[in-house]
N, C-alpha and C positions, 0 to 999 in steps of 0.2 A: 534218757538216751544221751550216754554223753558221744560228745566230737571232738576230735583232739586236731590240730595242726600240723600238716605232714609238710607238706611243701608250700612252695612261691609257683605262682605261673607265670613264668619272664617268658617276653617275645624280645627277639632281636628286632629293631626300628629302623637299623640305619647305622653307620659307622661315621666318625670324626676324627679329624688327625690333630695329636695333642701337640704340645709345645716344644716334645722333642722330635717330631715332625712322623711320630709311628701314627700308623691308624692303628685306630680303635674300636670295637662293635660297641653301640646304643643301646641299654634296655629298656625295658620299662614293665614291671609288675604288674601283672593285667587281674591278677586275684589271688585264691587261694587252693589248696586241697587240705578236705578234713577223711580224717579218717573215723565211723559209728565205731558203734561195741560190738558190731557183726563182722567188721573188717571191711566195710564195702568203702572203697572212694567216691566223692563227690567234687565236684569243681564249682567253686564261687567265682562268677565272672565279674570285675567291680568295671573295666574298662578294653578295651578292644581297640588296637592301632588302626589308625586308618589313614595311612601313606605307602606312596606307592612300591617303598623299600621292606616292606613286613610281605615274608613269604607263609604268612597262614598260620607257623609252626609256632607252636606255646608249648617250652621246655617246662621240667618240674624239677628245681630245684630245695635242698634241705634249707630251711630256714635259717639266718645267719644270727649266730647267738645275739643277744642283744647285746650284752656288752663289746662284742665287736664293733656294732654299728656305733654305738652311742663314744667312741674313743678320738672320735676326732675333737682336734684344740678347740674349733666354733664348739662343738657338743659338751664339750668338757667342762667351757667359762661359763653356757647357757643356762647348764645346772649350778653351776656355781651359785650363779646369781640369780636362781630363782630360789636357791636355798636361804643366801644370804637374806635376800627381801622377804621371805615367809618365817624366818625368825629376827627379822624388824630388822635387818642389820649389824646386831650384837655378836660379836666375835665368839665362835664356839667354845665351849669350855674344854682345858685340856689337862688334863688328869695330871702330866708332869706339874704345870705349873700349880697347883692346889698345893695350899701349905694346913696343913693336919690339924693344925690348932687353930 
């Protein structure tokens, strides 16, 4: 039986005003929806708000590709440098510089 990954279940939490003094809405990903091989939905509930700003409602949205999420500069060095450390720190090899003989 497989299940595939349709959506996010985000609640709004609560709003914050950013640095250039707009507000903002809160979320937070309370789990998932799979979708069988029958078609039918399910909801994975991993966490539930509980403040007095959550009006109940849990949206479903499309999953955000990953390489979107994973493009921020923190995200970008993170992998760097777990790359670098998992091949000991040896400079990759790069095809330009290879000399034939």
């Amino acid at each position: 039986m497989a299940t595939i990954k349709k959506y996010d279940a985000v609640a709004t939490v609560g709003e914050y005003t950013d640095r250039n003094g707009e507000k903002k809405k809160r979320y937070m990903t309370c789990g998932i929806v799979f979708e069988n091989d029958k078609g039918q939905l399910s909801l994975k509930l991993d966490a539930l708000p509980r403040n007095k700003d959550w009006s109940g409602f849990i949206s479903f949205y499309e999953p955000k590709d990953k390489q979107t999420s994973d493009s921020t500069p923190a995200t970008r060095a993170s992998t760097a440098h777990n790359t670098a450390k998992a091949n000991a720190y040896q400079p990759e090899p790069n095809e330009e510089d290879d000399i034939p003989f």
